[in-house]
C-alpha positions in Angstrom: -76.1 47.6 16.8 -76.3 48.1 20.6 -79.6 49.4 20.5 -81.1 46.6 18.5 -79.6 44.5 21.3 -81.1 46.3 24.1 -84.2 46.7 22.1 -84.7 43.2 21.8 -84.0 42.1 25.2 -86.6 44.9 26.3 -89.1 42.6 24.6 -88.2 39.5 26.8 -89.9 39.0 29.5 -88.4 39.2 33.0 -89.3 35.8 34.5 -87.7 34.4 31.3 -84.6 36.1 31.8 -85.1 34.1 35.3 -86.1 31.1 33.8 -82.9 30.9 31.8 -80.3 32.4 34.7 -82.0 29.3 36.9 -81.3 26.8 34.2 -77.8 27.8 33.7 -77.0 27.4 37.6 -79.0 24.1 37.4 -76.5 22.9 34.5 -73.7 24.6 36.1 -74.6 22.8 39.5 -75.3 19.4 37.1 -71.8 19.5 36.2 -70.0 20.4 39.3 -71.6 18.0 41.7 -72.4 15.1 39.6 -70.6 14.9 35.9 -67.3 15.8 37.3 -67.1 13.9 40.5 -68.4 10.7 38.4 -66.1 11.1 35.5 -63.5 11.9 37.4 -63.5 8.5 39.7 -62.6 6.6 37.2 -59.2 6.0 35.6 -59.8 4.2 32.2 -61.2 5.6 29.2 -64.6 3.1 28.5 -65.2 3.4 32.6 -65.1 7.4 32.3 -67.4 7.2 29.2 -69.9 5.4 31.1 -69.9 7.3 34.1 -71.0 10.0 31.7 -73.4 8.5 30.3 -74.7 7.2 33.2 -74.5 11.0 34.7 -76.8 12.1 31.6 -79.1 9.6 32.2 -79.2 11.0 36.1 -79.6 14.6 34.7 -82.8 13.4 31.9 -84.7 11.7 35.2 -84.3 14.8 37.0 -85.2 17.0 34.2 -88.4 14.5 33.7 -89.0 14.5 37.4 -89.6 18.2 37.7 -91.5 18.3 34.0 -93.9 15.8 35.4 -94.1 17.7 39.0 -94.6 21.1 37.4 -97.4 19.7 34.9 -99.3 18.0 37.8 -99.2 21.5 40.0 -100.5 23.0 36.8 -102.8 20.6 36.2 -104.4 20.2 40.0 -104.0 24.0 40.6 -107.6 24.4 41.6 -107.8 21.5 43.8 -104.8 22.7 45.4 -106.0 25.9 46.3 -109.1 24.2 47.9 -106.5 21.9 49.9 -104.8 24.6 50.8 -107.6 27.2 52.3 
């Protein structure tokens, strides 16, 4: 059974190992500076809730933010590099 493990991470690329490590200290980070700090200013239940929520909706714009970023870098690569020299 081990070897079917290593086997099949063999197959995965590296920057997608990357990819994923990044992601989980991006959530990690999410929840440490943000969710927690919200939630936890709050002292009744319906106030905590929203703070959550409210954290979630922080965490979807920044998630959006960068998706939009990354497609416009991927879209305007060329003129980029002309920009750029």
């Amino acid at each position: 059974m081990p070897s079917v493990l290593l086997l099949a991470l063999q197959k995965i690329g590296d920057e997608y190992l990357l990819f994923v490590a990044a992601g989980i200290v991006s959530l990690v980070a999410f929840v440490g500076l943000i969710f927690v700090p919200a939630v936890g200013s709050y002292g009744r239940v319906w106030e905590k809730a929203a703070a959550g929520v409210l954290s979630i909706f922080v965490l979807v714009a920044l998630v959006l933010i960068g998706v939009v970023a990354g497609l416009a870098v991927v879209y305007y690569y060329d003129e980029l590099l002309n920009l750029l020299g």
